[in-house]
C-alpha positions as CSV (number, residue, x, y, z in Angstrom):
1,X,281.6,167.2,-73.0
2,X,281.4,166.1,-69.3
3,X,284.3,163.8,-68.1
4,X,283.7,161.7,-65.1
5,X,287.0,161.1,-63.5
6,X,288.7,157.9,-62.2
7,X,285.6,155.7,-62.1
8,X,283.4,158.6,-61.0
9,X,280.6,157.6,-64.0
10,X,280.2,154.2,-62.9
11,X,279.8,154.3,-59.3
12,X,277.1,157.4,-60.0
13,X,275.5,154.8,-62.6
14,X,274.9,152.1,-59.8
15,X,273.7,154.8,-57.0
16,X,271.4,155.6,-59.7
17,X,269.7,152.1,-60.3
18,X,270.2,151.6,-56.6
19,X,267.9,154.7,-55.8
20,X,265.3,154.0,-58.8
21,X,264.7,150.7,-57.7
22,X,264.5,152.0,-53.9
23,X,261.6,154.4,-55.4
24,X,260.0,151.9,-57.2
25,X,259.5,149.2,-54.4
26,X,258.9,151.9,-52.0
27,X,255.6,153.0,-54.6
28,X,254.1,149.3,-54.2
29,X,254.9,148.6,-50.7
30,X,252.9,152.2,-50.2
31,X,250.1,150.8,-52.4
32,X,249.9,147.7,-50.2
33,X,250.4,148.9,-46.8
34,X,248.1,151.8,-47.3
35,X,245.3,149.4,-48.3
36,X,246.4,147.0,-45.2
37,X,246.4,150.4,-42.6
38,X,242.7,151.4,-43.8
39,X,241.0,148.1,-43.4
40,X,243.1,146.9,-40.3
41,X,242.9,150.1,-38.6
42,X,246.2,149.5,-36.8
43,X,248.8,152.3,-36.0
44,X,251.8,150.0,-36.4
45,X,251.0,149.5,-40.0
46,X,249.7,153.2,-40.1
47,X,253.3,154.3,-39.2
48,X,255.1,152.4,-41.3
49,X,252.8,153.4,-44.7
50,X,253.1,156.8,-43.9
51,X,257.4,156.7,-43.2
52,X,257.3,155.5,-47.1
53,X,256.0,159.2,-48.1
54,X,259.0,160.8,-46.4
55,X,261.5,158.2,-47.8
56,X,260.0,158.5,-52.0
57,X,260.2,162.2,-51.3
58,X,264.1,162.0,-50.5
59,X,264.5,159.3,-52.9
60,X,263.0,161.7,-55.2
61,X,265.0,164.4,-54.4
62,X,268.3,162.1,-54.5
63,X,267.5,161.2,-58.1
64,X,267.3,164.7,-59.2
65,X,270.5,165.7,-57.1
66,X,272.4,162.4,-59.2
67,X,271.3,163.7,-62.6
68,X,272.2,167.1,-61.9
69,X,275.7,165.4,-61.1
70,X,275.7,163.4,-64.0
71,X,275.8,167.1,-66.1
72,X,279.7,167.2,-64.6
73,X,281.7,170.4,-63.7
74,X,281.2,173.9,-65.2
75,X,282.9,177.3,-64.5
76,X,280.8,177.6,-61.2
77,X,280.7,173.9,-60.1
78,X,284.1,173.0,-61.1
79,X,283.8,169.2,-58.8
80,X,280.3,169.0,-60.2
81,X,277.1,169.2,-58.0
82,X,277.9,166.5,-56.0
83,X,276.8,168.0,-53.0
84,X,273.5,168.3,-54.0
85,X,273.3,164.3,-53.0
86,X,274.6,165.3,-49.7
87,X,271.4,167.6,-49.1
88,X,269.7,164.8,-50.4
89,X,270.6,162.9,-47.9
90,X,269.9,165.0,-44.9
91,X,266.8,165.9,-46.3
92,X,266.2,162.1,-46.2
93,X,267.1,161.9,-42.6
94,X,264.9,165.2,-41.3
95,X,261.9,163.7,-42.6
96,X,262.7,160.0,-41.1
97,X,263.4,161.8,-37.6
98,X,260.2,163.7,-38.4
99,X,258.0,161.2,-38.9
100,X,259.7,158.9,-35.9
101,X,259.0,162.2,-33.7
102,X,254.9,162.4,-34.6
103,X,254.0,159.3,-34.7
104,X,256.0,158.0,-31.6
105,X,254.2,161.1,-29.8
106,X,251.0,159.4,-31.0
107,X,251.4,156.2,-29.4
108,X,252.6,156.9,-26.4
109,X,249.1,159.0,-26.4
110,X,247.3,155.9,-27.2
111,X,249.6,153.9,-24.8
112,X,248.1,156.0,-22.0
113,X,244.8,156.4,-23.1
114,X,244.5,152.9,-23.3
115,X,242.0,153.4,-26.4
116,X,242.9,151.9,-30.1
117,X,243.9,154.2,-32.5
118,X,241.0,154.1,-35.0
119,X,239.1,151.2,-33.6
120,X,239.5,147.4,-33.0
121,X,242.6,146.4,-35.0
122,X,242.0,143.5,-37.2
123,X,245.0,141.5,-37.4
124,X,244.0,139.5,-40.4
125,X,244.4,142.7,-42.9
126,X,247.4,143.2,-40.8
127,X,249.0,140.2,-41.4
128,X,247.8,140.5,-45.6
129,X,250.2,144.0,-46.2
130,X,253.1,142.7,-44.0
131,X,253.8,139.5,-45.5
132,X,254.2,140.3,-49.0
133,X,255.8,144.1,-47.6
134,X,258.6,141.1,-46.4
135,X,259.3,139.9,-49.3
136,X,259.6,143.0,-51.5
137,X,261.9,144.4,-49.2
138,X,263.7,141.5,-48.6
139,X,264.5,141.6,-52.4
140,X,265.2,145.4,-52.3
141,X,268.0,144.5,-49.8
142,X,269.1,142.0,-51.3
143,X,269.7,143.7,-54.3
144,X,271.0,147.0,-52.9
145,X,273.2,144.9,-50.8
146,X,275.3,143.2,-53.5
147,X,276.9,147.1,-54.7
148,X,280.1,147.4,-53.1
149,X,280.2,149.7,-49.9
150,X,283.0,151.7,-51.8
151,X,280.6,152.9,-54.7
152,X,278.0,153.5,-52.5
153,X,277.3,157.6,-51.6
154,X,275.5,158.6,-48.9
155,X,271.7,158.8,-50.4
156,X,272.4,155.1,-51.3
157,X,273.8,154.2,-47.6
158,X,271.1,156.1,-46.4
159,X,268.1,153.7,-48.6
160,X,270.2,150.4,-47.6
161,X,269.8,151.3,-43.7
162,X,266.1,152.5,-44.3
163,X,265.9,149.2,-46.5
164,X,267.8,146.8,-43.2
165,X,265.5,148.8,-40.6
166,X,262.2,148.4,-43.1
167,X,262.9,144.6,-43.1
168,X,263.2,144.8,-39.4
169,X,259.7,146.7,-39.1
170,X,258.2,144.4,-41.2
171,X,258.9,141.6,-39.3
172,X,258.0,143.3,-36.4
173,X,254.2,144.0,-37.7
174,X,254.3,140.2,-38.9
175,X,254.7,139.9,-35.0
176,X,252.1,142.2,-33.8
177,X,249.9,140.7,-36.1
178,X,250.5,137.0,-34.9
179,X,249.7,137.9,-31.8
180,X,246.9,139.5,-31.8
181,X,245.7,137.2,-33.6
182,X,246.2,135.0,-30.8
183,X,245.3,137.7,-28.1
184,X,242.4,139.6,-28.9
185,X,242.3,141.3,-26.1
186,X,246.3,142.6,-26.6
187,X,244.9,145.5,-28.4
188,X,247.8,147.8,-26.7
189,X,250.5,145.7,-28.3
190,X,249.8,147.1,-31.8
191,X,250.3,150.7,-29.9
192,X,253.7,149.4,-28.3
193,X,255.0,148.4,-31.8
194,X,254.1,151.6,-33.6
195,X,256.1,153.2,-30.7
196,X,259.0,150.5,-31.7
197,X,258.7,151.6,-34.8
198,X,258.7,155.0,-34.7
199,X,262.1,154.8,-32.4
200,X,263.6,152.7,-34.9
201,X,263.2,155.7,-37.1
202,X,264.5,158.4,-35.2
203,X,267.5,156.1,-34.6
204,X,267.6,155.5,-38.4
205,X,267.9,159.1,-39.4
206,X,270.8,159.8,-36.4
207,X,273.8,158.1,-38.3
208,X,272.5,159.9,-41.5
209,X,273.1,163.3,-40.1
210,X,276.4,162.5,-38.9
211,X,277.4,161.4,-42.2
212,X,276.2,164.5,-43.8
213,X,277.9,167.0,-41.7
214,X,281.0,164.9,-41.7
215,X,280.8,165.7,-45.8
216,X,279.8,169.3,-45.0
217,X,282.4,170.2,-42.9
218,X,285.4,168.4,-44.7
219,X,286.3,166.3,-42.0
220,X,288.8,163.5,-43.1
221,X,286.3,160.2,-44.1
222,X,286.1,158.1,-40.7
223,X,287.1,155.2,-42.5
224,X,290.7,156.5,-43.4
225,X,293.5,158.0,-41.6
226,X,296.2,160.7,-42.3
227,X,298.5,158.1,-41.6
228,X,297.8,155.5,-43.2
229,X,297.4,157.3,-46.4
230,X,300.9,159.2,-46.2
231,X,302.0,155.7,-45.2
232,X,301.0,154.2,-48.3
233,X,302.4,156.9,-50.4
234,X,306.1,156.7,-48.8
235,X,306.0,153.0,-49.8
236,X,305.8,153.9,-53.5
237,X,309.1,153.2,-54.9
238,X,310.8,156.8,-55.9
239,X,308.8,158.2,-52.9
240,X,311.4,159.9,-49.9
241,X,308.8,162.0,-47.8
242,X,305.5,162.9,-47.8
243,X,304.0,165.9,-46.2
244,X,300.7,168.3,-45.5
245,X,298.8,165.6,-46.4
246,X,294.7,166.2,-46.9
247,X,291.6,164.0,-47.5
248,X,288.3,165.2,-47.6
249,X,284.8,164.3,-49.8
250,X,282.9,166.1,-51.8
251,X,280.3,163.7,-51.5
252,X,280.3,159.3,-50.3
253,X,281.4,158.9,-53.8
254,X,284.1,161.2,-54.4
255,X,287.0,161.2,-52.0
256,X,289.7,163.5,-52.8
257,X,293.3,164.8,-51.6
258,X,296.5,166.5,-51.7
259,X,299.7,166.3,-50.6
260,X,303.5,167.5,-51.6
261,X,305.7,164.3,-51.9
262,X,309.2,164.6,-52.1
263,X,311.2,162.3,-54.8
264,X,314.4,161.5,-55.7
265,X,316.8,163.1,-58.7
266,X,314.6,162.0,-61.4
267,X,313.7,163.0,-64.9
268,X,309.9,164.9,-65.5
269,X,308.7,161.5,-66.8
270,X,310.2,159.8,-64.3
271,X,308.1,162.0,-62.1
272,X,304.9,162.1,-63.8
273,X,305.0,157.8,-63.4
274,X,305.5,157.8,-59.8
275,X,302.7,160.6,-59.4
276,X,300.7,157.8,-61.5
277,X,301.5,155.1,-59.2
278,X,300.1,157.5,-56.0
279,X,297.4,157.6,-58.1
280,X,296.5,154.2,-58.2
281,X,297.6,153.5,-55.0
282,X,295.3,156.0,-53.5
283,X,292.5,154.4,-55.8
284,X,292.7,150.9,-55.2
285,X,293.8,151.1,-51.5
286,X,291.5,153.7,-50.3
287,X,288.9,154.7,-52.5
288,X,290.2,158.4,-53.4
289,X,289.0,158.9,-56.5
290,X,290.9,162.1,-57.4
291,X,294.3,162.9,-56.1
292,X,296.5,166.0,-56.7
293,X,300.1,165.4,-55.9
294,X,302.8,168.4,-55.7
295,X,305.9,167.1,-56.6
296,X,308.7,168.7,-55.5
297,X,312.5,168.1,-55.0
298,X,313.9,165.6,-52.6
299,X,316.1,168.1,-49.9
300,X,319.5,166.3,-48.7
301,X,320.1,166.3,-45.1
């Protein structure tokens, strides 16, 4: 029997919709933007077909590290294998900084060449994959967008940026291709926004890696403080100190911490109910899904 603790099971059900329906989209627009990149022959679109291999891989990957979660904790894994997402994720962010790195080498090549990557770009074919490449990830954002940050772990942050910076490449090929419709003769300004592109993926996988050896290394979540959390706890009525306070995370989704809190002269139930109320307090305030509280005897001065 595999328990999920304190809302553990749902948030891991919505990263894994979010993630399937990442894969999904990312399948289609692959479909169409491969066709588009053949027949237009332009390296923008080339780029941006190819950065969907990288990204269905990780997704991929991402799904299999969330079932193996789903299993729960065992002798061996006693918080799960929730850190199997977190390799996940920096998997994810190698390959984006991977693919940023060789194709942005390849168009400052063609940049300085001054030759088209594969021939005379046809902006028509161009303009046929990114338009309806808009809308289908304009409706994957839109979709990933409405599950509450708090729920989110980091393979799911990690497809919401690619998703925001996807949208933003998108709409920068719908660009290229206006305007070489316009300008023939601009045949270097399809080379220019592959080289847009492919920095816009190198920046992409940056904040990913932070995230991941933030997790890695235990460092306390950069959205919470020390302080504010042992703050929060004094206020709980029956509360008198609060000391050797730690947060760390397993993974996005599962924050977790200790402390020893001091009460007052108080029965063992009367204890177990104000270690309840940190609980929630912890829960609804922060996001710390599981909190282990040593309770121990208020001292008198």
């Amino acid at each position: 029997m595999h328990v999920h603790q304190h809302g553990e099971g749902e948030a891991e059900g919505r990263v894994l919709r979010g993630l399937r329906l990442a894969t999904e989209l990312s399948v289609v627009v692959l479909v169409i933007e491969a066709v588009g990149a053949y027949f237009s022959r332009s390296l923008s679109l080339t780029v941006d077909a190819v950065h969907n291999v990288p990204d269905m891989v990780a997704f991929a990957v991402s799904l299999a590290a969330l079932r193996a979660t789903a299993r729960g904790s065992s002798g061996k894994f006693t918080f799960g294998t929730h850190r199997f997402e977190v390799f996940a994720g920096l998997l994810n962010a190698a390959l984006v900084l991977g693919t940023g790195v060789a194709f942005g080498y390849e168009a400052l090549t063609s940049l300085r060449a001054g030759s088209s990557f594969a021939g005379a770009v046809d902006p028509v074919w161009l303009l046929v994959a990114a338009v309806p490449t808009l809308g289908l990830r304009g409706l994957s954002l839109s979709l990933l967008g409405r599950i509450p940050g708090r729920v989110r772990d980091m393979n799911l942050s990690g497809v919401v940026v690619h998703m925001a910076s996807d949208v933003v490449i998108t709409s920068a090929l719908l660009v290229t291709g206006v305007t070489i419709l316009v300008r023939p003769g601009w045949a270097w300004f399809d080379d220019l926004a592959a080289l847009v592109i492919a920095l816009i993926l190198v920046f992409e996988s940056l904040p990913l890696f932070r995230e991941g050896m933030d997790v890695l290394t235990e460092r306390t979540p950069r959205r919470l403080s020390i302080e504010s959390v042992a703050k929060a706890a004094r206020k709980v009525p029956g509360v008198s100190h609060v000391h050797d306070v730690h947060v760390w995370s397993v993974c996005s989704t599962l924050v977790c911490m200790t402390a020893f809190v001091g009460v007052k002269d108080m029965s063992l139930q009367q204890a177990m109910e104000v270690t309840q109320r940190l609980r929630s307090r912890m829960e609804e305030e922060f996001g710390i899904l599981h909190a282990t509280f040593e309770i121990e005897a208020d001292t008198p001065a």
